[in-house]
N, C-alpha and C positions, 0 to 999 in steps of 0.2 A: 508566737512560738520562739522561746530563745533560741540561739545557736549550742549545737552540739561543742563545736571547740568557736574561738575568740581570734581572731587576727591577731590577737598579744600573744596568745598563744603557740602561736604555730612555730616560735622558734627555740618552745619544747619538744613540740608534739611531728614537726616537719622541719627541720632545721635546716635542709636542703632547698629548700624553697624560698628563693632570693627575688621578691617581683615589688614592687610598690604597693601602699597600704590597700590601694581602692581595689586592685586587682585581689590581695591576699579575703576584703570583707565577702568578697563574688566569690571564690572559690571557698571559703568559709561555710556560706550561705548554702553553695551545691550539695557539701560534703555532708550537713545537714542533713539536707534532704535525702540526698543516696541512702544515706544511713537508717530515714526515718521508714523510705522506701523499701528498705532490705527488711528492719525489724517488723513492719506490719503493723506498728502505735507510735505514737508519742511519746518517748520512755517520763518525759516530768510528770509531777503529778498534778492530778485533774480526776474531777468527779465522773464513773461509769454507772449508766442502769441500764440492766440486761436481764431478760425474762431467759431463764433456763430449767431443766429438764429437772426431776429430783428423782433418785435413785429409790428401792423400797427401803433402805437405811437413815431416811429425810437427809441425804448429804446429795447438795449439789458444787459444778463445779466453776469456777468462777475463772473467765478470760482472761485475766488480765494479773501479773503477779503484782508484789510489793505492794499488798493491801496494808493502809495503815490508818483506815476508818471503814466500819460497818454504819450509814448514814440512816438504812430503813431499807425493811424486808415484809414481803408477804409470800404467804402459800396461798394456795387453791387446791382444794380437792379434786381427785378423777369424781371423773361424772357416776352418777349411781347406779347399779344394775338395771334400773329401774327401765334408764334412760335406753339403756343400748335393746332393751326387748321391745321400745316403745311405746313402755308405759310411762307414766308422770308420779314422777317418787312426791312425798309427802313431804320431803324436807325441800323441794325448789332445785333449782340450777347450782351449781355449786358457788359461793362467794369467796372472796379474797380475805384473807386470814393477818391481820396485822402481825408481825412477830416481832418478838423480845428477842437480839441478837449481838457477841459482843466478840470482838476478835480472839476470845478465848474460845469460843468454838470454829474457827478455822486455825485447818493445818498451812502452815505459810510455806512450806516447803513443796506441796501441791497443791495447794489452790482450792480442795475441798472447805467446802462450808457444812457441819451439821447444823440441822434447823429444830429447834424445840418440840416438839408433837403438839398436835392442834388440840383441839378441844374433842375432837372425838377419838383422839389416840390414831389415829392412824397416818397413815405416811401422803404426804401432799404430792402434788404428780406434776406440779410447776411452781416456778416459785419469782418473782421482781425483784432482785437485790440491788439497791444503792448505794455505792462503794467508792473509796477515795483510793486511787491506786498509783502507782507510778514513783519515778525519785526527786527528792529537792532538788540534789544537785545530780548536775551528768556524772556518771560512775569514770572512773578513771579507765579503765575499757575500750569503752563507747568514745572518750578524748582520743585516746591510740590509735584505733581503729578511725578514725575520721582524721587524724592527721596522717595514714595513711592513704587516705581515701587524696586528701588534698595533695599530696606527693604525686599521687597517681596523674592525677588528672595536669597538674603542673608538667610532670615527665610527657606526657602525652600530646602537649598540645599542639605542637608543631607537628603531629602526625597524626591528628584525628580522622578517625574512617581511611587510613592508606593501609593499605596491609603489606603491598612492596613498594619499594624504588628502583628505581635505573639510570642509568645511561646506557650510552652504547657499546661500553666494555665491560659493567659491573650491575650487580644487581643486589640489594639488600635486604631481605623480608623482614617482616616486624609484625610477631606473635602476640595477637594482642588479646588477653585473658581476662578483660574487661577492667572494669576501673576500683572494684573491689576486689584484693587479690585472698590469696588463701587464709595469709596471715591477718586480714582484717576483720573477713569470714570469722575466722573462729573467735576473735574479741568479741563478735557482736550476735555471735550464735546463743551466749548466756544471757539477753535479754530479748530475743526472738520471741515473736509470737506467729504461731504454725495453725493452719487449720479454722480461725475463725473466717465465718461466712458474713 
């Protein structure tokens, strides 16, 4: 798994952050993660296969954005009337349908895929799509946002888990709104993935 931001980096992306290399490649590493953490994928690209639902318009919807390969696709038919009365349809169990599929049938801005119509015209009720998704490089974003992350964690460290100080004349509390702040939040909200199980 690359690094989301570089240790060379970071006196773009975190210029406040003044530590030696070995510490800045550990904090690098974190910020990564956090980040991979928050988003819910791996934003580089890498091959997805995921069996999904298809709608009665053969369009289903695919998990994952920034498709830039349709690799192989099948349907399957709903099962026959036959089946749900208890009786045994003449045509068998339902089989998987190879399909002809090319990214000019998905919408890239949501994620729908239309599927061809099978062979009996009608609309497939699941469908196996394998797909190349994700980006070459880290989006410039996703860099900000994680040298924010790495700021954060840098500011933090001498008071990880304290929430106040004292002595016996003064007291100082220290609000801590975690290690992703709002501003990093929203960089990394446009490559979020919400809702997969």
């Amino acid at each position: 798994m690359p690094l989301y931001i570089q240790a060379t980096e970071l006196a773009t992306y975190a210029p406040m952050v003044t530590i030696d290399s070995a510490e800045q490649a550990g904090l690098c590493q974190m910020a990564t993660n956090i980040a991979i953490g928050y988003l819910g994928w791996e934003i580089t690209q890498k091959d997805f296969t995921e069996t999904v639902q298809v709608n009665p318009r053969n369009e289903c919807k695919l998990s994952y954005p920034n498709v830039t390969a349709l690799k192989s696709a099948k349907g399957k038919y709903p099962l026959s009337p036959f089946f749900s009365m208890g009786l045994i349809s003449p045509f068998g169990q339902p089989q998987w349908e190879v399909l002809d599929v090319s990214l000019d049938y998905l919408n890239a801005s949501t994620g729908i895929l239309w599927l061809p119509g099978g062979i009996y015209g009608s609309a497939f009720e699941e469908a196996t799509i394998t797909y190349t998704a994700g980006h070459e490089d880290i989006p410039e974003l996703v860099k900000q946002a994680c040298g924010l992350i790495v700021a954060a964690m840098w500011q933090k460290k001498d008071y990880a888990g304290v929430s106040d100080m004292g002595d016996f004349d003064s007291k100082v509390a220290y609000f801590q709104q975690g290690i992703i702040s709002p501003e990093a939040k929203m960089m990394l909200n446009n490559y979020r993935i919400v809702g997969i199980a």
